[in-house]
MMTF fields as JSON, N, C-alpha, C and O atoms, coordinates in Angstrom:
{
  "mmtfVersion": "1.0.0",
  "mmtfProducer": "UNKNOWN",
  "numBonds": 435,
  "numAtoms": 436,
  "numGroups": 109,
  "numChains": 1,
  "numModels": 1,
  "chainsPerModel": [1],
  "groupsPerChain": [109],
  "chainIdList": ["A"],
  "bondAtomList": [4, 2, 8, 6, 12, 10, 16, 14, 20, 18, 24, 22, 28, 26, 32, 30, 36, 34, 40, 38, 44, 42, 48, 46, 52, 50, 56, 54, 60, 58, 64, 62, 68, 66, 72, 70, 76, 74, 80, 78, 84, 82, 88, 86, 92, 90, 96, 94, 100, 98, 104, 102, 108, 106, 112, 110, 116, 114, 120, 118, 124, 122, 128, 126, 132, 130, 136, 134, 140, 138, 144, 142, 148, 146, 152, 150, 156, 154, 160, 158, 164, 162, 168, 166, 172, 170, 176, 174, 180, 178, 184, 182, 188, 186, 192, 190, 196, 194, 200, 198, 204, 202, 208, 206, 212, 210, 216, 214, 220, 218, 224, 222, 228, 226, 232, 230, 236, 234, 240, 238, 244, 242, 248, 246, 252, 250, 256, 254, 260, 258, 264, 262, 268, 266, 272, 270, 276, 274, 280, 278, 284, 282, 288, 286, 292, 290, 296, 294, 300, 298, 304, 302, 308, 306, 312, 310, 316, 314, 320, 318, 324, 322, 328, 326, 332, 330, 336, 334, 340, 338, 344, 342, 348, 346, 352, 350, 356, 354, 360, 358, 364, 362, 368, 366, 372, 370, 376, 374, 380, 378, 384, 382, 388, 386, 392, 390, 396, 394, 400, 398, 404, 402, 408, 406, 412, 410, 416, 414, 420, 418, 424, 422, 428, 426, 432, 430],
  "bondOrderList": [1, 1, 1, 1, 1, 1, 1, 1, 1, 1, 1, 1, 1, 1, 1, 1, 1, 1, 1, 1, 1, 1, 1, 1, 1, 1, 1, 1, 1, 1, 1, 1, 1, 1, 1, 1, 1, 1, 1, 1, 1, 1, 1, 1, 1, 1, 1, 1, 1, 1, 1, 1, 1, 1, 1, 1, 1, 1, 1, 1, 1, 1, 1, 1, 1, 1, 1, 1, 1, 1, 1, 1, 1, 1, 1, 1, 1, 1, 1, 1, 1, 1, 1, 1, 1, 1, 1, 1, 1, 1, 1, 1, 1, 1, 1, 1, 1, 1, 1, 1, 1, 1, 1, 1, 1, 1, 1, 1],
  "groupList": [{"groupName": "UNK", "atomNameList": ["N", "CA", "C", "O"], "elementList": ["N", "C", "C", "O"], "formalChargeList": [0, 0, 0, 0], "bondAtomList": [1, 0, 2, 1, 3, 2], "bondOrderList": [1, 1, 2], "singleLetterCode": "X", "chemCompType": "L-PEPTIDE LINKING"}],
  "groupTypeList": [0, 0, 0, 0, 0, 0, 0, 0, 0, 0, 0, 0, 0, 0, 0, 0, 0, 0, 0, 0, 0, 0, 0, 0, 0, 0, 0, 0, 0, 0, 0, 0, 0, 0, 0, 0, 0, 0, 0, 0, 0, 0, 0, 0, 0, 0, 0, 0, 0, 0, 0, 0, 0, 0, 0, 0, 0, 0, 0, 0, 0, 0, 0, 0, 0, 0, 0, 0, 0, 0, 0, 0, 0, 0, 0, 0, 0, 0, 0, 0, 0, 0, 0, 0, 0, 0, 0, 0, 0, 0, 0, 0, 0, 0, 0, 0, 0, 0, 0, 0, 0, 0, 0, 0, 0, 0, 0, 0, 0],
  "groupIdList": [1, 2, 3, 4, 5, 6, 7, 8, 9, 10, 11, 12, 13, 14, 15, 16, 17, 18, 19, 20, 21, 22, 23, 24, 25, 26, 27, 28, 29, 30, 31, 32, 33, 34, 35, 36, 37, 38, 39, 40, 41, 42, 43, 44, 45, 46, 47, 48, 49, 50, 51, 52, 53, 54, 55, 56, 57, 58, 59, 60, 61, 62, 63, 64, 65, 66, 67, 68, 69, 70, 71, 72, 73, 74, 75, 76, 77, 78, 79, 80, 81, 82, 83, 84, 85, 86, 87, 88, 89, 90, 91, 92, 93, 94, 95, 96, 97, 98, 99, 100, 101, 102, 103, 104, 105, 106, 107, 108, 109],
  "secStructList": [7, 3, 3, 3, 3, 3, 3, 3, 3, 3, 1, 1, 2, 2, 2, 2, 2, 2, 2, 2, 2, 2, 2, 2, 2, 2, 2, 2, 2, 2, 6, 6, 1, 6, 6, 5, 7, 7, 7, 7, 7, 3, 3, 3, 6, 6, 3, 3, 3, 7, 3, 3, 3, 3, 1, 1, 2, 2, 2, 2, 2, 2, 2, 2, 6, 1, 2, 2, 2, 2, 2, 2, 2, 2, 6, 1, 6, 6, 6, 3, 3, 3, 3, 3, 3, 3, 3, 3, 7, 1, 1, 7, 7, 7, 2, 2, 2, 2, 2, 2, 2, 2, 6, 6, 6, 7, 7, 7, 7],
  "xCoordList": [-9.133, -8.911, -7.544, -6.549, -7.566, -6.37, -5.597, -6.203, -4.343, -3.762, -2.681, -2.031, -2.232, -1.441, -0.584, -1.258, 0.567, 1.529, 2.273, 2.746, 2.385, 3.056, 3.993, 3.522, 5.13, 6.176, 6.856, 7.682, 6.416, 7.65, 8.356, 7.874, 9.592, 10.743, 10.444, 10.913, 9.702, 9.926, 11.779, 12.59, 12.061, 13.399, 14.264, 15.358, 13.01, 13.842, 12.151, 11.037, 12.385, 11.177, 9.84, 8.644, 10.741, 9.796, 9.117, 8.385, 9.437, 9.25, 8.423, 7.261, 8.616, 7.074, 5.856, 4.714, 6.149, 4.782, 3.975, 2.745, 4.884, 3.836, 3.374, 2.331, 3.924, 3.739, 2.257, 1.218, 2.338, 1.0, 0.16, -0.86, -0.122, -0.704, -1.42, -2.561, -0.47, -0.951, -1.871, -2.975, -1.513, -1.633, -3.044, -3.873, -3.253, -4.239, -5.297, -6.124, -5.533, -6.944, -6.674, -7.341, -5.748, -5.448, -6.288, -7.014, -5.697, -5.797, -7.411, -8.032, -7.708, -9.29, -10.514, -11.448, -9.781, -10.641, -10.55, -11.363, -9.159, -8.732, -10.148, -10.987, -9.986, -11.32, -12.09, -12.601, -12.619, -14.476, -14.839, -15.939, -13.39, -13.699, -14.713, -14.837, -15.471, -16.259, -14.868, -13.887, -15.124, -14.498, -13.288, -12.619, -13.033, -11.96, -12.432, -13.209, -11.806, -12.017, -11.602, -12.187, -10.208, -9.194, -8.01, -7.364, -8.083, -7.047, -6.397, -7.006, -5.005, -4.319, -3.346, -3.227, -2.365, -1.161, -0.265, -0.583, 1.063, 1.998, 2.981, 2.962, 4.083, 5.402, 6.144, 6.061, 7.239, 8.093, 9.389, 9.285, 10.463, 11.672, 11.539, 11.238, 11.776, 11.861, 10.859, 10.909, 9.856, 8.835, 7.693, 7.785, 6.652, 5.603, 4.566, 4.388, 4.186, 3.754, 1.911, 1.321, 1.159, 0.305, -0.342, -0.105, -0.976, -1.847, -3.278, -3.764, -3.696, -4.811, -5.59, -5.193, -6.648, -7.197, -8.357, -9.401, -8.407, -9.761, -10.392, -9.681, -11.891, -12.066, -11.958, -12.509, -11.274, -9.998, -9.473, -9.487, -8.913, -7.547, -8.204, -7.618, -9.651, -9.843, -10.762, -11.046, -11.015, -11.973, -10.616, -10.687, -9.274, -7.981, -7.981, -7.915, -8.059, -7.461, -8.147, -7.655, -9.41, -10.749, -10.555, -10.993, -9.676, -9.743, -7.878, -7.514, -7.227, -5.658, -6.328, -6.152, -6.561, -7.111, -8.207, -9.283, -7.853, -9.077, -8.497, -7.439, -9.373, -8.394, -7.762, -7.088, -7.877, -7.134, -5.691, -4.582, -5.919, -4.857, -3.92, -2.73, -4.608, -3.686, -2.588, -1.443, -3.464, -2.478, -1.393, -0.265, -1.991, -0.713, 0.45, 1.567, 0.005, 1.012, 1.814, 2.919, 1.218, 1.977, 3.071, 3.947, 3.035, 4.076, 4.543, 4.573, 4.937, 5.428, 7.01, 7.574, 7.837, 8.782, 9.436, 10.526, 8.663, 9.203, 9.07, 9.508, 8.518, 8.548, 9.453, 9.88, 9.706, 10.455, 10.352, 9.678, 11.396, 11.109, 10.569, 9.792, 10.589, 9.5, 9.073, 9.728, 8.083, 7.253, 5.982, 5.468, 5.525, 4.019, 4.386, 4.952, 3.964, 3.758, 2.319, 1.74, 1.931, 0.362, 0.259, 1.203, -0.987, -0.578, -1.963, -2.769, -2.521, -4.503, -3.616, -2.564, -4.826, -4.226, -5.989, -7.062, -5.612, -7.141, -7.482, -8.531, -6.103, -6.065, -5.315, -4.195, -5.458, -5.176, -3.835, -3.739, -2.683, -1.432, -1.094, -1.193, -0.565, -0.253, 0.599, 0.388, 1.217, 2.048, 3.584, 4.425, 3.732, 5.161, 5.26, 6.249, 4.091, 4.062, 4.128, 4.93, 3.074, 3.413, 4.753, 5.191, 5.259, 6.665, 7.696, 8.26, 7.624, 8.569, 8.13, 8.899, 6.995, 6.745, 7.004, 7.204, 6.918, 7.172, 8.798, 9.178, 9.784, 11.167, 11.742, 12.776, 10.84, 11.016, 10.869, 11.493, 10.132, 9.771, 9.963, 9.579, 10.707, 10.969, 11.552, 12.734, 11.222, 11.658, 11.509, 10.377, 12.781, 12.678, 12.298, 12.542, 11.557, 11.118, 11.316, 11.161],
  "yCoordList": [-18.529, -17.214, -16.73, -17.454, -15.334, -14.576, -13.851, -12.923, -14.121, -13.553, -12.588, -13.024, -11.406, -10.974, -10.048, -9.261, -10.056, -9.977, -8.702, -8.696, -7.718, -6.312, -5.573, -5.193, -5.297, -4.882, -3.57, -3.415, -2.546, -0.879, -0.295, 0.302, -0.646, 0.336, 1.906, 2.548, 2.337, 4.112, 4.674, 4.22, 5.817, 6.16, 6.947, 6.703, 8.056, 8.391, 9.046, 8.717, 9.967, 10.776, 11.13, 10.889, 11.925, 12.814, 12.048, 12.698, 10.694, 9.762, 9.179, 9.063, 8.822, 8.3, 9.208, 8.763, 10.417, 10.855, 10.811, 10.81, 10.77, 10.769, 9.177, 8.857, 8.458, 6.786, 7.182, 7.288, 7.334, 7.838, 8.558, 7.924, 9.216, 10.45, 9.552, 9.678, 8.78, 7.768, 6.553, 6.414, 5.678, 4.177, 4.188, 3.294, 5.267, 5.345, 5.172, 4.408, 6.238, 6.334, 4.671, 3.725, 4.557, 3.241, 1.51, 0.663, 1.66, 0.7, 0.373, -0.651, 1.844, 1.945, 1.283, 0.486, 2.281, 1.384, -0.012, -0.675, -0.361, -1.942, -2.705, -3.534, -2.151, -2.981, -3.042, -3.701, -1.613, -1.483, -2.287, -2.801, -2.37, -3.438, -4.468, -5.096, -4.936, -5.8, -7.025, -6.841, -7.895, -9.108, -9.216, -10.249, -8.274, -8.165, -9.039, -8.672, -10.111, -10.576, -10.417, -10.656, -9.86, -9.766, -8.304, -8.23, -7.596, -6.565, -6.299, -5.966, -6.541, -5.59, -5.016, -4.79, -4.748, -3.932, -4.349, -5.032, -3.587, -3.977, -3.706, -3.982, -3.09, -2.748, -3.654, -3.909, -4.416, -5.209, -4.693, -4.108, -4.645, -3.897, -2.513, -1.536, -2.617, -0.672, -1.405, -0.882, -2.441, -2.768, -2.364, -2.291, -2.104, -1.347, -2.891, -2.971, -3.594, -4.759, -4.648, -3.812, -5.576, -5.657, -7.083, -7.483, -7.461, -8.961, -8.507, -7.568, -8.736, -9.089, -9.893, -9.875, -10.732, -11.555, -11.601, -11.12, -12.07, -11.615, -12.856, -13.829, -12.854, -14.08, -14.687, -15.744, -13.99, -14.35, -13.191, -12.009, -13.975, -12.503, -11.583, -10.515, -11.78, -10.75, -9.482, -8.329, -10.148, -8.988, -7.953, -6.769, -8.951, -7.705, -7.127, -5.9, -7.789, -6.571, -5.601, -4.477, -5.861, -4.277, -3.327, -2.177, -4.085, -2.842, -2.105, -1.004, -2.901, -2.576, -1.164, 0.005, -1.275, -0.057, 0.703, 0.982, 1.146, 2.2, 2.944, 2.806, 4.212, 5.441, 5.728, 6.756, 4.956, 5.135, 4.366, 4.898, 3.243, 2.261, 2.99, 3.222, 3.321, 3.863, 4.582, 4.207, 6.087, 6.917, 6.458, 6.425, 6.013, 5.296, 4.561, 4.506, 3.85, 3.581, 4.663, 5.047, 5.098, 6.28, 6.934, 7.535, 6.814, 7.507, 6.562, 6.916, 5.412, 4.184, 4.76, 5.004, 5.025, 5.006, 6.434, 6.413, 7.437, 8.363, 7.898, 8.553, 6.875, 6.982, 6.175, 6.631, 4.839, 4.017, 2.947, 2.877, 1.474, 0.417, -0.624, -0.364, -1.797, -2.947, -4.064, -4.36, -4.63, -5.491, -6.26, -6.316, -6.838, -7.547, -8.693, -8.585, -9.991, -11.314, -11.591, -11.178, -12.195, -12.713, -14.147, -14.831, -14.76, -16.318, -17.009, -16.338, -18.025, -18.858, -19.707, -20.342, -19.318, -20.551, -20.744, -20.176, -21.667, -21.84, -21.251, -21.422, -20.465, -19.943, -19.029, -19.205, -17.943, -17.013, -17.532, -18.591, -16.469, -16.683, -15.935, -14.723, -16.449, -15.73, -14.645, -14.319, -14.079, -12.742, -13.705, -13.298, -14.442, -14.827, -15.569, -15.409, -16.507, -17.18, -16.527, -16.722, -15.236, -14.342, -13.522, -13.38, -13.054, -12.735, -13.679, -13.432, -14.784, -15.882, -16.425, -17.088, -16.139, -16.382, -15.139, -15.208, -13.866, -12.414, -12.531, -12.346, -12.779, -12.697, -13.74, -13.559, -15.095, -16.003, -15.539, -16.002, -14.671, -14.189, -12.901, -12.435, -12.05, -10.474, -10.224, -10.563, -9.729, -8.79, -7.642, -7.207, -6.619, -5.374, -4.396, -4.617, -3.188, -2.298, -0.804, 0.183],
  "zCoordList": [-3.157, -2.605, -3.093, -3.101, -3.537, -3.854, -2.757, -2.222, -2.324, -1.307, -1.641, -2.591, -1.202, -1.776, -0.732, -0.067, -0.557, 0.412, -0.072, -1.208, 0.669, 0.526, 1.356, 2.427, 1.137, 1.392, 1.114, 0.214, 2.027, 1.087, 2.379, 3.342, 2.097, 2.566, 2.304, 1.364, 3.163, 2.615, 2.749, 3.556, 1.641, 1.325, 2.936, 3.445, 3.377, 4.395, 5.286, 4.879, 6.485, 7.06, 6.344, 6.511, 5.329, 4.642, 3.208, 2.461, 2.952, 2.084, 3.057, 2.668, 4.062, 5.226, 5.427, 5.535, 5.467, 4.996, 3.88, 3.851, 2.813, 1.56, 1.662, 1.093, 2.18, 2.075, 2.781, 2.13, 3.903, 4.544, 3.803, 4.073, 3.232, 2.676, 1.22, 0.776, 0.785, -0.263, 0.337, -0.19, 1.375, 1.519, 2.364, 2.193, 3.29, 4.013, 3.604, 4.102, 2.073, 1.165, 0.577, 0.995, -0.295, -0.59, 0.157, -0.365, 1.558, 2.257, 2.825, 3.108, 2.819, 3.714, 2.43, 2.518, 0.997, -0.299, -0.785, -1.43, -0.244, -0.255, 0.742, 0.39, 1.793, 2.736, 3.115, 4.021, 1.821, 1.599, 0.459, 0.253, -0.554, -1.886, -2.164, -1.112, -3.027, -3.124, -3.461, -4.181, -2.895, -2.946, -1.739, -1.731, -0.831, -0.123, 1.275, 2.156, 1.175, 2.84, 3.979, 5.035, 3.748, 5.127, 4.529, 3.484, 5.36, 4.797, 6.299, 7.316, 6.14, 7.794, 7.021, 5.817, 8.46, 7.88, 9.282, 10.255, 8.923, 10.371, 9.666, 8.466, 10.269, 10.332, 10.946, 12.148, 9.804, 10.608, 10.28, 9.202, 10.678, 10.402, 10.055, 10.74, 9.06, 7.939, 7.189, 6.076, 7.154, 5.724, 6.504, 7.729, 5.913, 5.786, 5.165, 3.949, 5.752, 5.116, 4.997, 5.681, 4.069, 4.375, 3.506, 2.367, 4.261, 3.914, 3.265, 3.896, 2.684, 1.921, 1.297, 0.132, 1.403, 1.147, 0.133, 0.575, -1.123, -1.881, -2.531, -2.781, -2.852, -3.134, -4.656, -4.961, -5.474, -6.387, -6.837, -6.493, -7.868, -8.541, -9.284, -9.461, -9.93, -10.608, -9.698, -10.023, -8.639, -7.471, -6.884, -6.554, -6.892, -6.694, -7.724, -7.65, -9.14, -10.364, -10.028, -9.928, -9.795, -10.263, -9.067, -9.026, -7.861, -6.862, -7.02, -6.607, -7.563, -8.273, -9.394, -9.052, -9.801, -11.578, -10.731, -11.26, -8.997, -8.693, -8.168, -7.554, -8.412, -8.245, -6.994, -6.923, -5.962, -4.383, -4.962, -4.907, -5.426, -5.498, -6.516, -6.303, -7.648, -8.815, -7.98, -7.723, -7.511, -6.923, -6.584, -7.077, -5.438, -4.74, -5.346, -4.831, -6.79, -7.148, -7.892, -7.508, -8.919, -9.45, -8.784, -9.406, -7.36, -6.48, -5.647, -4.468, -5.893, -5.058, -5.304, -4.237, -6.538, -6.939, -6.064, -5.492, -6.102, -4.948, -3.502, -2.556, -3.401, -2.445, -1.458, -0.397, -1.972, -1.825, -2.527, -3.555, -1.749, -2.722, -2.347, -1.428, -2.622, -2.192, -3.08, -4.079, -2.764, -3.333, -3.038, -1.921, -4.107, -3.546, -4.398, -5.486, -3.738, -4.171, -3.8, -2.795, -4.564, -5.028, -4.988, -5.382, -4.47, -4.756, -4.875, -4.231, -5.413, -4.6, -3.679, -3.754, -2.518, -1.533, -0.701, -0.902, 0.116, 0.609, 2.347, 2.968, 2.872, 3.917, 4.178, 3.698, 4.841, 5.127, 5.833, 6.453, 5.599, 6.262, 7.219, 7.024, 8.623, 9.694, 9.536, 8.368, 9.869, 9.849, 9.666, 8.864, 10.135, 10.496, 9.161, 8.445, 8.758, 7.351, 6.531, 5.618, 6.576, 5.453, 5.048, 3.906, 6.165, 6.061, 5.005, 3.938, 5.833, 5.059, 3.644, 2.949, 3.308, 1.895, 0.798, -0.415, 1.774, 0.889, 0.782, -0.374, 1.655, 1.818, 0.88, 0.237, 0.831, -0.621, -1.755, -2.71, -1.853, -3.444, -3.75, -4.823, -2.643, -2.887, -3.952, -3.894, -5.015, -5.917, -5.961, -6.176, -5.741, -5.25, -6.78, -7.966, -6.024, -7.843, -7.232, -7.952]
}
C-alpha cells in the first residue's frame, strides 16, 4: 500500500479561501479514485494535513495527473507552502504517527 502524507500552510485569509476553492474538488476526486482506500483531512496547527491511502504508487500517480488534482496544484504556490511525503507501508498511520513521520521528512516548496 502507498501512503502519502500532506501538509499546506495557507499564506494568509484570503490564501485560505482559494486553498478551499482548490482542495475540496481535489480531495472529494482523491476518494472517489479507483485505487484509493482511506482519504481524511484535519487541521493541526496552521497545516492543513491530509492522509491518504492507495493500493500502490501507481493508482496515486493516475489520480496526481487528474484534472481536480492538477488544478490544485498549479495554484499550490499562490497559495501557500508545504509538503507531501509518500512512503509503501503495510498500515495505515494514526494521525499522531502520521504527523511525526511528515515533520521527519518536511521539505518545504
Amino acid at each position: 500500500m502507498y501512503i502519502s502524507i500532506t501538509g499546506l500552510k495557507p499564506r494568509n485569509f484570503f490564501t485560505t479561501i482559494k486553498f478551499y476553492i482548490f482542495t475540496i474538488p481535489a480531495f472529494k476526486a482523491a476518494q472517489k479514485s479507483e485505487g484509493n482506500l482511506f482519504c481524511v483531512a484535519k487541521k493541526i496547527d496552521t497545516y492543513y494535513h491530509t492522509i491518504t491511502a492507495w493500493k500502490n504508487r501507481d493508482m496515486m500517480m493516475k489520480y496526481l495527473t487528474g484534472k481536480a488534482h492538477s488544478k490544485a496544484m498549479k495554484n499550490f504556490s499562490l497559495i501557500g507552502t508545504g509538503s507531501t511525503y509518500g512512503y509503501e507501508r503495510d498500515q495505515i498511520p494514526s494521525w499522531e504517527e502520521a504527523i511525526k513521520i511528515w515533520k521527519k521528512n518536511f521539505k518545504e516548496v
